[in-house]
VOGU-3710 file (C-alpha; in Angstrom, 3 decimals, decimal comma):
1> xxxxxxxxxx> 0,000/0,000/0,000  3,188/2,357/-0,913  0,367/4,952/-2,239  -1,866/5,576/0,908  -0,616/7,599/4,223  -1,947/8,793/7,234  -2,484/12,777/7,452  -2,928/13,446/11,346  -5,362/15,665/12,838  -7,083/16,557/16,169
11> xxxxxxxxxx> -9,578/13,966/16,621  -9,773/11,304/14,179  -6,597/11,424/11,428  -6,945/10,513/8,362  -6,283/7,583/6,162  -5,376/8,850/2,164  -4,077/8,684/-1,135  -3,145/11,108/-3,863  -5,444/10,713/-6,647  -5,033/12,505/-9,879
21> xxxxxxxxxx> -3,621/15,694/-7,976  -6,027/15,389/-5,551  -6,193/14,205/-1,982  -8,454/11,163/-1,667  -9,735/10,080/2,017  -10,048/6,626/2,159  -11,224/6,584/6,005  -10,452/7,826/9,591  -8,356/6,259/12,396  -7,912/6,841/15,566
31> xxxxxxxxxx> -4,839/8,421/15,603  -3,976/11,249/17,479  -2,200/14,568/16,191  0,934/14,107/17,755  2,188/11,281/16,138  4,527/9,450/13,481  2,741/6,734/11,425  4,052/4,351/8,910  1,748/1,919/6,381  3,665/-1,273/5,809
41> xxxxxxxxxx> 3,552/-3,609/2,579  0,966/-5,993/4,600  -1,100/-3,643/4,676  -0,669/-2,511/8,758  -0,910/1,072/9,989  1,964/1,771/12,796  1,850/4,751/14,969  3,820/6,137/17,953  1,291/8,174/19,607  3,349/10,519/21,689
51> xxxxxxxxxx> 0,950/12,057/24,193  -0,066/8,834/25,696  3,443/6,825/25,174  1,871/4,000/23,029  3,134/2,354/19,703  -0,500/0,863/18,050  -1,097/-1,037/15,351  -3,828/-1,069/13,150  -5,445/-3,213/10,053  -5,879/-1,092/6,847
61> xxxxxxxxxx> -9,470/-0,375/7,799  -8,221/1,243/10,548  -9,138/-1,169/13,477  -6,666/-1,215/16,088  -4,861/-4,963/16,802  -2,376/-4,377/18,947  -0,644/-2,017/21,310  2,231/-1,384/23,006  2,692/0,488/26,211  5,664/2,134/28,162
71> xxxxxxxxxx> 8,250/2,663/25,481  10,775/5,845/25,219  10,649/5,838/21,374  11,105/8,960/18,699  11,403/7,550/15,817  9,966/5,444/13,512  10,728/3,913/9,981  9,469/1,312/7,586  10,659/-0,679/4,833  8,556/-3,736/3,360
81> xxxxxxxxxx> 7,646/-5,366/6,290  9,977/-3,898/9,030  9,341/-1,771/11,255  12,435/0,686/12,716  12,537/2,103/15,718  14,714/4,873/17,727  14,657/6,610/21,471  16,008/5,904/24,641  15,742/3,796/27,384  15,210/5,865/29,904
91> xxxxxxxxxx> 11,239/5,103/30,631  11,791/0,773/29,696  15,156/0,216/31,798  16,386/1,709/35,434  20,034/-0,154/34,302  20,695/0,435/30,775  19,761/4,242/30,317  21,120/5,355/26,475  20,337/5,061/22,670  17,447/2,359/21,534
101> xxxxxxxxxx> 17,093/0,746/18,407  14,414/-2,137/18,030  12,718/-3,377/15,241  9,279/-5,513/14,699  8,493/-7,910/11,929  5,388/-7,818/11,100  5,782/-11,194/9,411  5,343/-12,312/12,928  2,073/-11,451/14,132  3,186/-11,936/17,867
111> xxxxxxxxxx> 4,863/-8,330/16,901  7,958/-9,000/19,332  9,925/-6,171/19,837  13,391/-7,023/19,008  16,485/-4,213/20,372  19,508/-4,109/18,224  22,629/-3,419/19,655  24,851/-0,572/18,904  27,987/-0,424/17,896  29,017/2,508/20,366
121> xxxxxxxxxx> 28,900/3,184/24,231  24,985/3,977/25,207  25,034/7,090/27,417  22,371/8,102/29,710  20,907/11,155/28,578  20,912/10,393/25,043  18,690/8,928/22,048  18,018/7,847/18,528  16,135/11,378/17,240  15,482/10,157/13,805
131> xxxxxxxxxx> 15,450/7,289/11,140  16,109/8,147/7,622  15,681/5,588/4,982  17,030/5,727/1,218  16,845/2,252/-0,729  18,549/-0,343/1,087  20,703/2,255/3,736  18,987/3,095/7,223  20,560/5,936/9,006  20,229/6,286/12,775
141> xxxxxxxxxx> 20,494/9,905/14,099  22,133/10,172/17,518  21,646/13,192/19,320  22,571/15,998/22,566  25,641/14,925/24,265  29,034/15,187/22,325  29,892/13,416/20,726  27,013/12,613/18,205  27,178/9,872/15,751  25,423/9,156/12,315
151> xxxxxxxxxx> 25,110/5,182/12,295  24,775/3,903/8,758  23,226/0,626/8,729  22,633/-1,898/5,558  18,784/-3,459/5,422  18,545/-5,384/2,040  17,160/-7,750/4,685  15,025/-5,932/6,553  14,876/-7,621/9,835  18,708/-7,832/9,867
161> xxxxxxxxxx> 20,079/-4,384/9,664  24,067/-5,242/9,556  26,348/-2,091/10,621  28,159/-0,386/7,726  29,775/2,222/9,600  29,609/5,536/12,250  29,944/8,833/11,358  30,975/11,828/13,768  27,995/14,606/13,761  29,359/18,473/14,038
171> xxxxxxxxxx> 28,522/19,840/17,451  26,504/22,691/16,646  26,005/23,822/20,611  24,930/23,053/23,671  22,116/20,137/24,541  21,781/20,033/20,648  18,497/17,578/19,593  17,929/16,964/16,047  14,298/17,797/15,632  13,914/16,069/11,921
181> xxxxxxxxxx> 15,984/14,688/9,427  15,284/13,708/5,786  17,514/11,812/2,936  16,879/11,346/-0,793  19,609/10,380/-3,334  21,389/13,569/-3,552  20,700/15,234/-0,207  20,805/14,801/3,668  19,187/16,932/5,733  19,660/17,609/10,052
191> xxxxxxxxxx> 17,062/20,097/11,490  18,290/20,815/15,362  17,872/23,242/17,960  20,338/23,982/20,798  19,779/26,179/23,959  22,270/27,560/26,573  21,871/30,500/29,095  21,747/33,300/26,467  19,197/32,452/24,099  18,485/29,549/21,826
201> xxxxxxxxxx> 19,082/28,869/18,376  17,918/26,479/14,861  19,978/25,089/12,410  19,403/22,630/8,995  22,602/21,061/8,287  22,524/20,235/4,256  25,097/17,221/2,957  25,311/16,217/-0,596  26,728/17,847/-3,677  26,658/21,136/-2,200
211> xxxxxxxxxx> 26,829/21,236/1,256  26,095/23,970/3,997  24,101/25,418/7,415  21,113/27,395/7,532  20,214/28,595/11,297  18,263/31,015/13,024  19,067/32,357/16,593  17,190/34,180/19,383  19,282/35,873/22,423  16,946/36,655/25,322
221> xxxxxxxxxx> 19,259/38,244/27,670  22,568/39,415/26,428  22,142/41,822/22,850  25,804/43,180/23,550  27,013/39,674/23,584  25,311/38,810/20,261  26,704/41,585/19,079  30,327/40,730/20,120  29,416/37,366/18,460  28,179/39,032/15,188
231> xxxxxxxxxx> 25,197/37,017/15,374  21,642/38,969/15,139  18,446/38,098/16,351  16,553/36,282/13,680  12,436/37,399/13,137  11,761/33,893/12,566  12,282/30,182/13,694  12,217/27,157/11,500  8,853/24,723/12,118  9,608/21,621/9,696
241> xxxxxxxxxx> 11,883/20,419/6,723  11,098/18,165/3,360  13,243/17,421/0,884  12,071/16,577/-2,614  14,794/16,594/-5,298  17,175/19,368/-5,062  14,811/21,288/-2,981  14,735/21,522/0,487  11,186/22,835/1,471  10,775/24,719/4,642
251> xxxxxxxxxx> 7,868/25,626/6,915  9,064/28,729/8,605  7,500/30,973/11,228  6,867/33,789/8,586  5,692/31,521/6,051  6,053/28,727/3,613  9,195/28,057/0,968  12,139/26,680/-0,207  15,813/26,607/-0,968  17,622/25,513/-4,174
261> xxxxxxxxxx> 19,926/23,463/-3,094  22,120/23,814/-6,322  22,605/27,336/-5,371  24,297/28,929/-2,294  22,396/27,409/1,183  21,434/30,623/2,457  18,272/32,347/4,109  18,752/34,752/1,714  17,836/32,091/-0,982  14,919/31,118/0,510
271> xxxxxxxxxx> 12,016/31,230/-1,956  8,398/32,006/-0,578  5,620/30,098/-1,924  1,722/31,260/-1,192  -0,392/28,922/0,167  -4,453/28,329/0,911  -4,172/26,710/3,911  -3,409/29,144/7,637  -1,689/28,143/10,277  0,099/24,658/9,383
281> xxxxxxxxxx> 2,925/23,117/11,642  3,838/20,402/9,923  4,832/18,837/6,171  3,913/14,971/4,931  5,960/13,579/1,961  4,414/10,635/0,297  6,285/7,772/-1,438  5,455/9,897/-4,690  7,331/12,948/-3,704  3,643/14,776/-3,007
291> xxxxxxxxxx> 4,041/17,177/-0,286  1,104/18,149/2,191  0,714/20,785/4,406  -0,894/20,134/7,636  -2,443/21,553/11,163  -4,598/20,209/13,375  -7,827/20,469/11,789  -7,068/20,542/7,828  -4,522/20,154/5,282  -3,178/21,494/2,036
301> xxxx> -1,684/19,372/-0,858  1,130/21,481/-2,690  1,172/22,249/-6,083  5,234/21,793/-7,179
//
């Protein structure tokens, strides 16, 4: 079912497809707003549901089977059958606080949990942020305490993800969290915030043919110091990244956009689009390369 997804929303979200440049409801689910779903090949609807700490599984009707209480996970992934999972273990284990990474077969309908280990020291403190995906390569994204890893993982077969190799992140500030990430042939793509006694700041770290750092940063209590720094309050923040070809697409808080990534990675490059839809907080990418717009209560496929 690589063509339907789930669009979240305040009560029930929202299972879809993109049908002749339109967006097609197929039914609701009971899936809350704040969440990360995933549709697998089988035809099974997985969702970390973040308000109430529960991984659930549904049918593609949208009838729950399964659930799964008490976990500390982020992130989620799929690939065929597979599904990824990052976060800590912080909430599941008093002894073995650090990075998690699990996955569940859903061959098996018993839908074990199975943790991987990693190939580095666990630390208390931190997690897996995100899972990217791009053909057969899984990417785990480690995150706050330096230093932070990329772990690059090989899944021809899925439920065997076999280590490839561990990458050294930049250290961009202090308790640094990658919000997002996204991958696609040509591009990677960090979104992270950091915050320290001054102010806080934003940045989207680009890799790929052309590489570079676009960030945003707010001082709340020392301008002089800024100054000293040559850094200048920014009049917005970034809300959520996409990328689709050579574009990175960016939900900002003074509107919509994007940035040629072929060009020079600057703010100053950054393209508004307009848009019909007020107020959205987040962006959907479909296996198609569609891009959606959402809030809580509506949503907005993009015309690109």
């Amino acid at each position: 079912m690589k063509d339907l997804f789930i669009i979240p929303q305040s009560e029930k979200s929202i299972i879809a497809k993109v049908k002749f440049g339109n967006i097609l409801e197929i039914g609701k689910i009971d899936i809350p707003f704040n969440s990360k779903s995933v549709i697998s090949e089988n035809e099974l609807i997985v969702s970390l549901c973040f308000d109430t700490k529960v991984l659930r599984i549904f049918d593609i009707n949208g009838d729950l089977i399964h659930e799964i209480n008490n976990f500390g996970y982020k992130a989620l992934a799929c690939k065929e059958n597979t599904i990824f999972l990052g976060g800590d273990n912080k909430i599941i284990s008093e002894h073995e606080k650090g990075e998690l990474f699990s996955i569940i077969d859903l061959n098996d309908l018993e839908f074990q949990l199975k943790n991987i280990k990693l190939p580095i020291r666990v630390m208390d403190g931190k997690s897996i942020d995100d899972i990217l995906i791009n053909s057969n390569e899984l990417i785990l994204v480690d995150n706050v305490v330096f230093p932070k890893y990329i772990l690059r993982y090989d899944i021809t077969i899925t439920n065997n993800p076999i280590h490839l190799d561990t990458d050294d992140l930049p250290n961009n500030g202090t308790y640094e969290h990658i919000i997002k990430g996204d991958i696609n042939n040509e591009w990677l793509a960090l979104f992270s915030s950091t915050a320290g006694m001054y102010g806080s700041s934003q940045y989207i770290t680009i890799e790929g043919k052309n590489a570079g750092t676009l960030s945003t940063h707010v001082f709340r209590y020392d301008e002089r110091r800024a100054k000293r720094l040559h850094i200048n309050n920014s009049t917005f923040k970034f809300i959520d990244i996409c990328l689709i070809h050579n574009y990175l697409f960016i939900i900002r808080t003074d509107g919509f956009g994007y940035v040629d990534l072929n060009n020079q990675i600057s703010n100053n490059n950054f393209i508004k689009l307009s848009t019909k839809l007020n107020g959205f907080n987040r962006m959907l990418k479909t296996n198609s390369n569609d891009l959606i717009l959402i809030n809580e209560y509506d949503y907005e496929l993009v015309e690109l």
